[in-house]
C-alpha positions, 0 to 999 in steps of 0.5 A: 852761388850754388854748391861754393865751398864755406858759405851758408845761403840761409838768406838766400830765397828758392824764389830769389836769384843769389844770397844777400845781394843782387837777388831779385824774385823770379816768378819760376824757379832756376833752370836745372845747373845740370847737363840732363845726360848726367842725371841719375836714377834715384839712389838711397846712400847708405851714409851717415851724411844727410841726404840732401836736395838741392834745385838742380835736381828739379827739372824744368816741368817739375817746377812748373808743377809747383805753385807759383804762389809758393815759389814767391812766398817762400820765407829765406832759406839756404836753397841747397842746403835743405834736409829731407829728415830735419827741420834746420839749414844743414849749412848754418844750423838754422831752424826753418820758418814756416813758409819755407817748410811748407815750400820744402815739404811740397818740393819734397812730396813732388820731387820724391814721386818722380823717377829719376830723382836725385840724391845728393849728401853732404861729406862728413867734413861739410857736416862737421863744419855744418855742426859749429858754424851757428852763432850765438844769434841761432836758436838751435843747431841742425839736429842730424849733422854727423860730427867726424874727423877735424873741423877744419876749413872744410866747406859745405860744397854738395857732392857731384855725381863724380863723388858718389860711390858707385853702385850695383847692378841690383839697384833701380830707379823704384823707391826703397821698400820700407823696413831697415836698410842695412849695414853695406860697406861703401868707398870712402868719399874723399873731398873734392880736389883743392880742398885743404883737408883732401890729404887728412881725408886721404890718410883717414881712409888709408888704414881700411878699404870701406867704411860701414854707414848707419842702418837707415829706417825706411818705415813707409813710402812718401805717400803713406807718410803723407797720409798718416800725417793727414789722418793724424791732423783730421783725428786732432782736428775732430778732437777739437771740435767735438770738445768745443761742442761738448762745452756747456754746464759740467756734472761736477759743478752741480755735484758737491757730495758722492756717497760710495757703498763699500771700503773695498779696494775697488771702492776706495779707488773709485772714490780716490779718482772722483776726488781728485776731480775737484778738490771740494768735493765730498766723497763720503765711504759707507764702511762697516768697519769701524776701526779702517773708518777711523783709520781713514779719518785720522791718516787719510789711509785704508790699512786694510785694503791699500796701505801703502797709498795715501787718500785725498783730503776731501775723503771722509768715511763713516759707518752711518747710512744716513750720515753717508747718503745725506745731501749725495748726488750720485751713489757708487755701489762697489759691495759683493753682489752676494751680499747686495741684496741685504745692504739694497734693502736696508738703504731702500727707504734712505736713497732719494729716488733720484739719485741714481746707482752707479754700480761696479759690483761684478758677478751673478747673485747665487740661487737666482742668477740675477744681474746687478741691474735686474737685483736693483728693481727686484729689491726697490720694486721700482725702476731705479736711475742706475749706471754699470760700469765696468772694464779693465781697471785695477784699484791699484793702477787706478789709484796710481793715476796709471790710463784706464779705460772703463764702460759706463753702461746705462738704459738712460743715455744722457745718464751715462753721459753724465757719468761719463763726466763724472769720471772722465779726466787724463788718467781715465776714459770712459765709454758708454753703452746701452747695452747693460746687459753686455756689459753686466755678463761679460763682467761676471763671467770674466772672473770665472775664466780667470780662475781657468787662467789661474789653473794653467799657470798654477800647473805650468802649462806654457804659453800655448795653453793659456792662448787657447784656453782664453780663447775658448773662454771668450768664444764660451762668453760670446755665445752665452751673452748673444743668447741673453741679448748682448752686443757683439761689439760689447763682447769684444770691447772694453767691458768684454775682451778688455777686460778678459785680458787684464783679468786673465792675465795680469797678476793683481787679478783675485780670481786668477790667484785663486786658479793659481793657487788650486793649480798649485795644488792647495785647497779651496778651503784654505785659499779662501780663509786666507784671502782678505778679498772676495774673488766673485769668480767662486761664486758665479761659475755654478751660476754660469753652468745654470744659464748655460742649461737655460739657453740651452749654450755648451760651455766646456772651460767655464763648467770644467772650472766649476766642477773644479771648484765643487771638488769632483775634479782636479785641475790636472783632470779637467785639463786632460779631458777638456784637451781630449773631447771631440775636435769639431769646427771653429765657430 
């Protein structure tokens, strides 16, 4: 029967008529147990019990509302033991069987829509008992059970609206709103007469009028959590489709060799993440370095980029351009764009022509302002298959398998496809674009802006500066590339603003140190003969001031830091007078 004190109904049906024995299937629910004049508008108990539901709280045209499919297939449950925020028999300790949830959750939905719903909890006695009542036969115990005083015979008897505390005229028959419930003291519950532990529970109240109950989270409506629910499953199951779709012949099992042009960090690590794709495939490093060639044949090291990190088996470097790019199925280009003019034209009669570019050079060559992708046919004289790749992606958190989302960029869209398997796995997504040019000048006058970034944190500025001085260096990125024909959408996505973000502010950023480092008051000249790696950002800013001049674009922060770097500014100079030009309107 319902609410009998010890019992546990988990073989009682909501569609049969008693537990174990004498039950046989209704086609409708039982009618409410319930006078209807004592029925209550929804109250939310601040306890640390589990609000519970029990099917005399389901009126009549409730139930009719229900499916009878449903109420007649639902698996075997205790039916007045089930548990708005878990999964288990709050009776037995029992996880619940799929048709049973199904029925409960739809139960629930319907009922929680209603206005005058009522919520009934168990005692902390009932749930101390719930706690230890499973057997060695169940799986798992109920998950939000309240462990409290003495389990003794307690029963797991559903308090009555004679039990529950009353409450005050502020309260409604609405939901509550969504966001914390805070701590409230209510009076303590006693156990119903006749109850063995009533004296326990009486002395346990004696030394305090209230007790406080848990803070209760109440992110979202019923509704709401229903509709994240189902956008949740629609996203998995686009998921799964799209990648059955994408099922064919993979880019690695036609790939046996990648040559990469460069030992860099960078390089190496984008070298680090192909080999880890397939363990027999050979990635070859073109180095000029003799001795960091050795070093990485004999201990699987680049000593001089990234010591601390140990290379793939199938990593091989070596200092011949023909031995490199013999047999390769892709070339990863990760040399400076300043001196990429000069290795592209001593390897131009070595590269097959179908063997296409990957380039993740980033910067704009001095003198000529040129991109990657325009450098490429100005030396080959040809079109040349060539993918950009670009985004917010350390070496170091690359090597280290942390997530990193990068661009592949490519006027060929089954070309960057193909890239885009080359690359992706777990630790790595990869995007793809049409749109090189976006992604080409994003990434050259990102680093440039880092260097302004550098600055303000250099000088100390506060968080409020650097706000607005990105910012303003991004608002100076978007208008410069809308002008040479970038996306807005590239602008504010991964090979723009993502990248603008982790380069500006995060620490590994060369470009950023060498802001720092003139913030801080040192000189040009020292920061770069102490640094082992090339900060392009030094480079491209004079070449940024003379595309600003050809579109005709003002770009105050990105001039202001190369006037910086040409030494006829200080940082401290540059910062008052670019807070001191003329307030003008948000665009």
């Amino acid at each position: 029967m319902v609410g009998v004190p010890g019992t546990c109904q988990h073989l009682r049906s909501p569609g049969t008529g008693s537990c174990n024995s004498h039950s046989w299937p209704h086609n409708t629910l039982p009618a409410p147990q319930t006078p209807a004049k004592s029925r209550q508008p929804r109250r939310l108990l601040q306890s640390s019990a589990v609000s519970q539901l029990s099917l005399v709280d389901v009126t009549a045209k409730q139930q009719d509302k229900l499916l009878a499919g449903d109420r007649a297939t639902s698996a075997r449950h205790c039916s007045t033991s089930y548990s708005f925020s878990s999964e288990d028999c709050a009776a037995c300790g029992r996880p619940l069987s799929g048709k049973a949830l199904q029925w409960w959750s739809k139960l629930d939905r319907h009922s929680q829509q209603h206005k005058h719903l009522r919520l009934r909890q168990c005692s902390p006695m009932a749930q101390s008992t719930a706690t230890s009542a499973g057997s060695a036969g169940h799986k798992r115990k109920a998950s939000n059970t309240v462990q409290a005083g003495k389990q003794a015979d307690s029963g797991s008897k559903l308090l009555r609206d004679s039990d529950i505390p009353s409450i005050t005229d502020n309260d409604n028959d609405q939901p509550p709103e969504a966001g914390i419930v805070s701590e409230a003291p209510v009076s303590h519950v006693q156990a119903p007469p006749g109850n063995g532990t009533t004296g326990k529970a009486s002395a346990s109240a004696s030394g305090s009028a209230a007790t406080y109950a848990s803070p209760r989270t109440v992110l979202f409506p019923a509704k709401e959590q229903g509709n994240i629910k189902d956008s949740w499953q629609t996203l998995m199951r686009w998921s799964k489709v799209f990648k059955k779709d994408q099922n064919g012949v993979h880019v690695l099992d036609k790939t046996e060799k990648v040559v990469v042009f460069g030992g860099g960090s960078f390089g190496t690590a984008m070298g680090v993440a192909l080999a880890r794709q397939r363990s027999t495939l050979n990635v070859a490093l073109l180095l000029r370095d003799a001795y960091v060639c050795r070093d990485i044949n004999s201990t699987h090291t680049n000593t001089r980029y990234l010591p601390d990190l140990t290379l793939p088996q199938n990593i091989t470097a070596t200092t011949s351009m023909a031995e490199a790019i013999a047999g390769a199925r892709f070339a990863i280009h990760a040399l400076p764009v300043q001196h990429s003019r000069a290795f592209l034209t001593a390897i131009k009669d070595l590269l097959p022509d179908d063997v296409p570019i990957i380039s993740v050079s980033k910067g704009l060559e001095v003198g000529t302002g040129k991109m990657m992708s325009e450098l490429i046919v100005d030396v080959f004289g040809r079109k040349h298959p060539a993918v950009f790749i670009s985004g917010p992606s350390f070496a170091k958190e690359v090597m280290t398998l942390q997530p990193t989302g990068v661009v592949a960029a490519s006027k060929d869209p089954q070309l960057a496809r193909e890239v885009q398997q080359l690359f992706a796995s777990p630790y790595m997504r990869v995007n793809t674009t049409t749109d090189v040019t976006g992604v080409e000048i994003c990434g050259a006058l990102k680093n440039v802006l880092a260097i302004a970034a550098g600055i303000v944190e250099g000088l100390d500025l506060g968080h409020n500066a650097m706000a607005a001085l990105v910012a303003q260096g991004c608002a100076e990125i978007r208008w410069l590339a809308e002008k040479m024909g970038a996306k807005p959408s590239t602008v504010s996505g991964l090979s723009g603003l993502g990248d603008i973000m982790l380069t500006c502010y995060g620490s590994l950023s060369r470009n950023r140190t060498v802001g720092v480092r003139l913030g801080a008051g040192e000189s040009l000249h020292d920061i770069m003969s102490s640094s082992r790696q090339v900060a392009e950002g030094v480079s491209t800013a004079g070449v940024v001031v003379t595309l600003a001049r050809k579109y005709r674009v003002s770009l105050p922060v990105l001039t202001a830091v190369a006037q910086v770097l040409n030494g006829h500014l200080n940082a401290k100079e540059a910062v008052y007078e670019i807070m001191n030009l003329p307030q003008i309107e948000e665009r």
